[in-house]
C-alpha positions in Angstrom: 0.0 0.0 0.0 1.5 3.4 -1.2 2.6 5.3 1.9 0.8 8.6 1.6 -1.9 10.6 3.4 -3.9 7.4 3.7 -1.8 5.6 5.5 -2.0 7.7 8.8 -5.6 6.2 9.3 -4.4 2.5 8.7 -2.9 2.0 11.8 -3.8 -0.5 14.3 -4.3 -0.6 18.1 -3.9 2.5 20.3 -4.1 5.0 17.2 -7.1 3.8 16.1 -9.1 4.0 19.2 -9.1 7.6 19.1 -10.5 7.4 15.4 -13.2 5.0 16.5 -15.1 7.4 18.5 -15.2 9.9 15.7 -18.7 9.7 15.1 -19.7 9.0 11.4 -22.6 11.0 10.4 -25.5 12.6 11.4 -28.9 11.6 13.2 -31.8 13.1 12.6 -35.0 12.2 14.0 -37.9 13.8 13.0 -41.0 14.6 14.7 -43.6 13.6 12.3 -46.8 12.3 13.6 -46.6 8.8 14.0 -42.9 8.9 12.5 -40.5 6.9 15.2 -37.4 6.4 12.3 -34.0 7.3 13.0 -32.4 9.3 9.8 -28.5 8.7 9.8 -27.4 11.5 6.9 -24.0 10.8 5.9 -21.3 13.9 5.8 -19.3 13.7 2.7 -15.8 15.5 1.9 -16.7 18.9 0.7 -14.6 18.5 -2.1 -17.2 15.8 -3.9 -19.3 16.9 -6.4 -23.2 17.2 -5.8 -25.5 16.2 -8.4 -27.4 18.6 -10.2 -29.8 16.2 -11.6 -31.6 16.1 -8.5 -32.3 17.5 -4.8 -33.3 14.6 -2.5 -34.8 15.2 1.0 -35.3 12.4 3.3 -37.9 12.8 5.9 -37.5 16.6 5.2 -33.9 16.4 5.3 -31.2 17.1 2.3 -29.2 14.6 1.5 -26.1 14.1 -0.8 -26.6 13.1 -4.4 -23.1 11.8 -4.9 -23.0 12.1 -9.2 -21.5 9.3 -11.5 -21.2 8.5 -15.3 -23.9 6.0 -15.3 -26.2 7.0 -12.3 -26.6 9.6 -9.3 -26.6 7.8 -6.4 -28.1 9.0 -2.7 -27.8 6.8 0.5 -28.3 6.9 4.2 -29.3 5.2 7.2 -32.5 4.6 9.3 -34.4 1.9 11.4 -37.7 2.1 9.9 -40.0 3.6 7.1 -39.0 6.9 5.7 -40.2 9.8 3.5 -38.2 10.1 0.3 -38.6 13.0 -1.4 -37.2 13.5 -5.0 -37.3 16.7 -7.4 -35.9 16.9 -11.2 -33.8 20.1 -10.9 -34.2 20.9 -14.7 -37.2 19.0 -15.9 -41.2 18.5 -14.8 -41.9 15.0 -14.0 -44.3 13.6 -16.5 -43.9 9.8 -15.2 -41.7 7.7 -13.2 -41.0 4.1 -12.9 -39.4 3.1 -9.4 -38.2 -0.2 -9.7 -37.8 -2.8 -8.9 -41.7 -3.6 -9.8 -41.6 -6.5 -7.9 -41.1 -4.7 -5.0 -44.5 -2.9 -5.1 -43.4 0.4 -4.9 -45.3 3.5 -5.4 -45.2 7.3 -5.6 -47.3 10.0 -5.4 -46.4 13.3 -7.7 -46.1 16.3 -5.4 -45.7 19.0 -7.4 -44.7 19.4 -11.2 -40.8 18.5 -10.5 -41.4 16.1 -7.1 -42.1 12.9 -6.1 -42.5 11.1 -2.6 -42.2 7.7 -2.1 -41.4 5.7 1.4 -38.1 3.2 1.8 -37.3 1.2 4.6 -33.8 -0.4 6.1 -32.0 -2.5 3.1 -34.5 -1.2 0.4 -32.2 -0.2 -2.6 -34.7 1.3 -5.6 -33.9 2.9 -9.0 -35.7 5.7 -9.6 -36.5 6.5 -13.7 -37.9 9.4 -14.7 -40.1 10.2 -18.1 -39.0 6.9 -19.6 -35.4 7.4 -19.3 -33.0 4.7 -18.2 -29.7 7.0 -18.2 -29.0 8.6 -15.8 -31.2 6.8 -13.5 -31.2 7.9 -9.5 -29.8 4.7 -7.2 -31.7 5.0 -3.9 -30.2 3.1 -1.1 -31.3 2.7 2.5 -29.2 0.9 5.2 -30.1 0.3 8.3 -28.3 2.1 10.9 -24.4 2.4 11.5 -22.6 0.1 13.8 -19.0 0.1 14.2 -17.1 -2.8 14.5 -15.8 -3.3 18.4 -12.2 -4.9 16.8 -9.5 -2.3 17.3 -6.5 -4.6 16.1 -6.5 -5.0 12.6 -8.8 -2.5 11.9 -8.6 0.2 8.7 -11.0 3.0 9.4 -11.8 5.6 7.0 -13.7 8.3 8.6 -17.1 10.3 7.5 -16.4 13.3 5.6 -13.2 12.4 4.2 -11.5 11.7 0.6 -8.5 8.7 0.8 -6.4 7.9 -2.3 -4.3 5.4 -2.9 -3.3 2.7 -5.9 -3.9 -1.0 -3.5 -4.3 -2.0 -0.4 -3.5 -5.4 0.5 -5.5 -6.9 3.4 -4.0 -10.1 5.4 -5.7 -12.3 7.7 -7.9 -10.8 10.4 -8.1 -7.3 8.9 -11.4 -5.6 8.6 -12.2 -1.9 6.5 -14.3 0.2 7.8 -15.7 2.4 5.5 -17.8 5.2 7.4 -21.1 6.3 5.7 -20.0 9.6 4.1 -16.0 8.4 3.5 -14.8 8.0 0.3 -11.9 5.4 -0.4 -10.2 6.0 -4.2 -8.2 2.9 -3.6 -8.5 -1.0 -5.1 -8.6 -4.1 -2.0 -6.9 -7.0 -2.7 -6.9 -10.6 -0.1 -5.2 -12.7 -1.6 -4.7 -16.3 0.4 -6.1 -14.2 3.5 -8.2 -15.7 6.0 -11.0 -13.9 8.0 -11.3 -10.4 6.3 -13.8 -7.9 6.2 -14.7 -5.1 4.1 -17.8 -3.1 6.3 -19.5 0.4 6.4 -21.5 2.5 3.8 -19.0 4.5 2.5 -17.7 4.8 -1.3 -15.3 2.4 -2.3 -14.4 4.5 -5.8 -11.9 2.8 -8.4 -13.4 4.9 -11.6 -9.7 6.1 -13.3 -7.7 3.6 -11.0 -5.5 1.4 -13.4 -4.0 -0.5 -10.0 -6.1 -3.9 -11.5 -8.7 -4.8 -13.4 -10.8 -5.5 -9.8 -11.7 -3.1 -7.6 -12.2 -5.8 -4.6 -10.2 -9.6 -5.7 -10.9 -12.2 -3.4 -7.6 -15.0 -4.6 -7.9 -18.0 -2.5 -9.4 -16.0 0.8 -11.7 -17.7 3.3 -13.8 -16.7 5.7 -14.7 -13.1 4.3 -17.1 -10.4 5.0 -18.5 -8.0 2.5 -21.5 -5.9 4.3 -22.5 -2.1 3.4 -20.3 -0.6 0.9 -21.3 1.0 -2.9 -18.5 0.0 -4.8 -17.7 1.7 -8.0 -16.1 -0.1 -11.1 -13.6 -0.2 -14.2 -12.1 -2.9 -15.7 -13.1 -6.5 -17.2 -14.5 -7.5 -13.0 -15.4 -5.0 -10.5 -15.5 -7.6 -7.3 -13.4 -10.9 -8.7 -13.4 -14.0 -6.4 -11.9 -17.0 -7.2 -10.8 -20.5 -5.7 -12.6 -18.7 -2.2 -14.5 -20.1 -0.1 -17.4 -19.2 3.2 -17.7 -15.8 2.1 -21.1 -13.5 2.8 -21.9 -10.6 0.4 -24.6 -8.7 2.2 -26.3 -5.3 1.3 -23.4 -4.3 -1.4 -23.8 -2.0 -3.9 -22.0 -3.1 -7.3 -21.5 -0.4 -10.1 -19.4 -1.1 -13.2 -18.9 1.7 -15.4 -20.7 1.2 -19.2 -18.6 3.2 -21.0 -15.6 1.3 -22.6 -14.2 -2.3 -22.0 -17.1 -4.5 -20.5 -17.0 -4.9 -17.2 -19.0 -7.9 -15.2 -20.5 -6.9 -11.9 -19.5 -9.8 -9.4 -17.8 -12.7 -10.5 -17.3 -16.0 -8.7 -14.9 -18.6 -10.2 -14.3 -21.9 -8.7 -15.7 -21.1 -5.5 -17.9 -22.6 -2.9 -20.2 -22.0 0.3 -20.5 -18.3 -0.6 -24.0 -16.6 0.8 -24.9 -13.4 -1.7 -28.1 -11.4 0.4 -30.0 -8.0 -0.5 -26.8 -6.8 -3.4 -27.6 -4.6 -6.1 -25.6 -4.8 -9.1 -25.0 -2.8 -12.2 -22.8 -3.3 -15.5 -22.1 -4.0 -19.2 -22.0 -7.5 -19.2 -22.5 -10.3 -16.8 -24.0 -8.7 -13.0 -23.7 -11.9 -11.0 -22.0 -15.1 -12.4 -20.6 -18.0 -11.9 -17.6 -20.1 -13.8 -15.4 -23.0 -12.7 -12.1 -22.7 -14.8 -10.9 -20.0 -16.9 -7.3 -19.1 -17.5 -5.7 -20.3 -14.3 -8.3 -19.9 -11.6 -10.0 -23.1 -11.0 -12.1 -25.0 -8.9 -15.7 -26.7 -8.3 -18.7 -24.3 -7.6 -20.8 -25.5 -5.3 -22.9 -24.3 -2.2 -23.8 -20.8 -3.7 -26.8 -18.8 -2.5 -28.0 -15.6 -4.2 -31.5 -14.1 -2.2 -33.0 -10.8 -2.7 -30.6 -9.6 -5.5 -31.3 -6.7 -7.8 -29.3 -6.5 -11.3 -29.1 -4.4 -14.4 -27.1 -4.9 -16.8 -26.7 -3.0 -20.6 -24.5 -6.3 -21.9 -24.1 -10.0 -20.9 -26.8 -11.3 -18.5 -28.2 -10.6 -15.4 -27.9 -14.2 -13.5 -25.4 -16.5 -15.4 -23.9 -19.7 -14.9 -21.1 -20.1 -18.0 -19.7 -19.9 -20.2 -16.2 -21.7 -18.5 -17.8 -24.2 -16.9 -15.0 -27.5 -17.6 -15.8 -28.2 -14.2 -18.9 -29.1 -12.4 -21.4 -26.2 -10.6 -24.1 -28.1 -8.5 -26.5 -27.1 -6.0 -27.0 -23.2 -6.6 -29.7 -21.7 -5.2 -31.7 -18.1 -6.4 -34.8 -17.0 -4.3 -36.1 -13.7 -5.1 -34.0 -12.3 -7.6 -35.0 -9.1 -9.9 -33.6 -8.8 -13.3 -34.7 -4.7 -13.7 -33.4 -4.6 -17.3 -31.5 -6.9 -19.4 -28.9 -6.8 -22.3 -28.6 -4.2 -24.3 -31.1 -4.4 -27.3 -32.1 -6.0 -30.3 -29.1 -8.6 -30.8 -29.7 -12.5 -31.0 -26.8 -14.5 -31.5 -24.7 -13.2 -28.1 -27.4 -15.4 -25.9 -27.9 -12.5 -23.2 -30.8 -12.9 -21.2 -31.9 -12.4 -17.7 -31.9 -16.0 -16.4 -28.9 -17.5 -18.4 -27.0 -20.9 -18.2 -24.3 -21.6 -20.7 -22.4 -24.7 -20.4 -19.5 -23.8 -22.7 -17.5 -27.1 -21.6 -17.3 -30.5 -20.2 -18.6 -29.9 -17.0 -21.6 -30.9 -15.3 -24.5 -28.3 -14.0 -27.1 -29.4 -11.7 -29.2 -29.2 -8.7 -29.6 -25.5 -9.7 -33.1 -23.8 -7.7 -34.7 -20.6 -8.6 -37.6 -19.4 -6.9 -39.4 -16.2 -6.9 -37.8 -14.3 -10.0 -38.9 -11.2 -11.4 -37.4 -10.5 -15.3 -38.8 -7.0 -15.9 -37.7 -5.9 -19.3 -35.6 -9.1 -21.1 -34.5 -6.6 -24.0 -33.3 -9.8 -26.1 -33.7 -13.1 -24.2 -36.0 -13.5 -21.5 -34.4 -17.4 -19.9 -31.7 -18.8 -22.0 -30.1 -22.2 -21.3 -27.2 -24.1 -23.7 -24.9 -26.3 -23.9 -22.1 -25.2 -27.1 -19.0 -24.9 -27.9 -18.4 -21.3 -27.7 -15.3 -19.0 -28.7 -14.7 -18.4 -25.2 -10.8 -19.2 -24.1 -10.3 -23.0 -22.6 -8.7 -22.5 -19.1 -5.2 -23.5 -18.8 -4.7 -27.2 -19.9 -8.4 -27.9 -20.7 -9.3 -29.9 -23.9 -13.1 -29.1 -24.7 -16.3 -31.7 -24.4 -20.0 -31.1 -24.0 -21.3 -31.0 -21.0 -24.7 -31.9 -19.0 -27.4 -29.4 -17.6 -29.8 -31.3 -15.1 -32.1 -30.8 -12.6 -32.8 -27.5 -12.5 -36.0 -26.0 -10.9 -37.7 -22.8 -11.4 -40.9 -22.2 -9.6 -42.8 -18.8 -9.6 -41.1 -17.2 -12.3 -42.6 -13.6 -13.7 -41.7 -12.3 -16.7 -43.2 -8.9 -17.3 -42.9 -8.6 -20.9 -42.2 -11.3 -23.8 -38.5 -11.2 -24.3 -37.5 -10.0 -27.7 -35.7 -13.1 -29.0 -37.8 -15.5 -26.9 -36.5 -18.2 -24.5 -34.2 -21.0 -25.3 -33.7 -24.3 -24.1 -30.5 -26.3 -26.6 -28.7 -29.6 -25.6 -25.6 -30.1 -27.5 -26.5 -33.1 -29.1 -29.0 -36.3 -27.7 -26.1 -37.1 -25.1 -25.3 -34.0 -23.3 -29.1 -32.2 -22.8 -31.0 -30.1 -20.6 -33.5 -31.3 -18.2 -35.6 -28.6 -16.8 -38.7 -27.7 -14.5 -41.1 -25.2 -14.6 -43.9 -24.4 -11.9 -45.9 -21.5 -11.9 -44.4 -19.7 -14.7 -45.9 -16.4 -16.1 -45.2 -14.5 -19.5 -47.1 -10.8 -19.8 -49.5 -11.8 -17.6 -50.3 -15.3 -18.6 -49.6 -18.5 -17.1 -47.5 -20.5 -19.1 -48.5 -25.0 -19.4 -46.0 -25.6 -22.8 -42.7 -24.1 -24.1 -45.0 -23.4 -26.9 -46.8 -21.1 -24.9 -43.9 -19.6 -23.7 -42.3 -18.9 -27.3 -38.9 -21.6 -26.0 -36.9 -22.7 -28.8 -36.6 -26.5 -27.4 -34.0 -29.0 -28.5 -32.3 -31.7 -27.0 -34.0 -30.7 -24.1 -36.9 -31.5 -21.8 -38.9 -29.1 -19.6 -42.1 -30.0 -18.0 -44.7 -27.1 -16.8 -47.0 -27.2 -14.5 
């Protein structure tokens, strides 16, 4: 880690007990009728920019609209339902969509540039306005702040402050401790570390930092935390794990930067026992995925759980198993999972979808569960499942077969729309195929019996409905 200004604040024992007690934002509580939420506003450097897009209030009180290439993002704390207030600065408000739909949101228009709507703790909504996805406003609520009681080992990067640096390199038993309101310009490594943590609500920003390809690389760690933080992207992966293992991923805020090379979300390659809870994540190709060997990295994926996860992606696919799969992914589980928008458009020979698997090699996928998805807008697939040979590189040493998809269950499935290109179900020939199950699957409104019904291109495949 460079030795520079940011260094004096990643110090451990006696120094950092003075920092602990440096309290990290402010608390407002306000004395509605019937209103009992605690507001937590964060305090941001003064040197950061403030949108000017829009003025969000929260419970009556302003908060910061922290301004990116792809999105303007707001966030703060509280322990119950609050108030959000939103106003166009430049532009009346003619509709708005506040996704995602399968939350059940709803707003009311206040005045000819306003809208109120209510969150509440871990709710994480994008807010379009006048059929506009660019540009979008990120709304994220946390619950309240807690500091972490370690003091040894612990890297704290207070509220209202900007660090920068090229790398930091965590080792076993260090946590970060990213105060709501800090802003970290720095990219976290762990390689082979053991019990790490990466905590807090502040802005871990990597836009312009050419230290890696990932902002956050998880190499052969165990036993690691992620829980709070909005991490912004470059690069081919924006949070890279591989050959990891027992790792939770809880209320993290993924956002990869569209503009130039593509640039997955979170990527998980040859890993196992990971628990992914309440993320949001945001990119030009793949949001969450899952491989098993590609170049070096390699490994089994197995034991994988992805529950209330939010994607949007303008490339790739939203929830993707593939396409380096030489080695076997088995039991995988999704439970209430939003796809908000999908791919990029009008395209149908890249096989992006919202609900993808892609068995580019020998191995063999099964035991994989979703239940409770929501695909809002498929903008060329809708559910997409193969097994090919596909131009993607071999990993290191691997000569190429077919492989097997099996056993995989989807039950109460809503797709808002017909996707574009349809949905696809391909074996690779009559003995590597797909075996699927459908209950309580819904296309525009209508409950789907046959993969007729559901416009699925079928072969070398079987998929029962019911």
């Amino acid at each position: 880690m460079g030795m520079n200004g940011l260094s004096l604040f990643l110090l451990a024992g006696t120094l950092l007990l003075a920092g602990c007690s440096t309290e990290t934002s402010g608390k407002d509580s306000k004395p509605e009728e019937g209103a009992k939420a605690t507001l937590e506003t964060y305090n941001y450097p003064s040197g950061v920019s403030k949108s000017r897009k829009y003025f969000v209030s929260v419970d009556g009180v302003a908060q910061t609209v922290y301004p990116t290439d792809e999105a303007h993002i707001c966030t703060f704390g509280c322990d119950g339902e609050v108030s959000v207030s939103v106003t166009l600065m430049s532009e009346v408000v003619k509709e708005a969509a506040l996704r995602p739909l399968g939350k059940n949101y709803s707003y009311e228009i206040t005045d000819a540039q306003t809208i109120l709507f209510k969150v509440k703790p871990g709710d994480r909504v994008v807010a379009e306005f006048n059929g506009i996805e660019q540009g979008q406003l990120f709304i994220f609520a946390n619950p309240l702040s807690e500091k972490p009681a370690q003091t040894e080992g612990l890297l704290l990067f207070e509220a209202g402050k900007t660090y920068n640096d090229s790398y930091i390199r965590l080792t076993d038993n260090q946590t970060i401790y990213l105060e709501g309101g800090s802003v970290l310009k720095a990219k976290i490594c762990a390689d082979n570390a053991k019990n790490v943590k990466i905590l807090g609500y502040g802005i871990l920003d990597t836009w312009g930092n050419d230290a890696d390809i990932s902002s956050i690389r998880f190499l052969g760690t165990v036993g690691a935390q992620v829980d709070g933080p909005v991490i912004l992207g470059d690069g081919g992966r924006v949070f890279f794990n591989a050959m990891s293992s027992n790792v939770t991923v809880n209320n993290t805020k993924i956002i990869g930067r569209v503009g130039g090379v593509q640039c997955d979300a979170l990527d998980l390659y040859g890993c196992h026992d990971y628990k992914i809870t309440s993320c949001f994540a945001y990119g030009n190709d793949d949001t969450y995925c899952i491989k098993t060997w590609k170049w070096s990295y390699k490994g089994e994926s197995y034991n994988i759980s992805f529950e209330d996860c939010i994607a949007r992606n303008t490339r790739g696919n939203s929830f993707e198993i593939g396409y380096e799969t030489g080695l076997d992914i088995h039991d995988i589980t999704y439970k209430d999972i939003y796809s908000i928008h999908s791919s990029g458009g009008a395209d149908n020979t890249m096989r992006r979808g919202a609900v993808t698997i892609h068995n580019g090699s020998a191995g063999h996928i099964y035991d994989i569960r979703y239940e409770g998805v929501h695909i809002e807008d498929p903008l060329e697939f809708g559910i997409d499942m193969r097994i090919l040979k596909s131009s993607y590189e071999l990993g290191a040493g691997e000569t190429w077969a077919p492989g097997i998809i099996d056993k995989v269950y989807l039950k109460d499935v809503k797709m808002y729309r017909q996707a574009p290109q349809g949905n696809t179900l391909k074996g690779y020939d009559s003995s590597h195929k797909i075996s699927v199950e459908f209950e309580n699957l819904e296309i525009a409104g209508k409950k789907i019996s046959s993969a007729a019904e559901g416009n699925f291109a079928v072969s070398n495949a079987s998929a029962s409905f019911k």
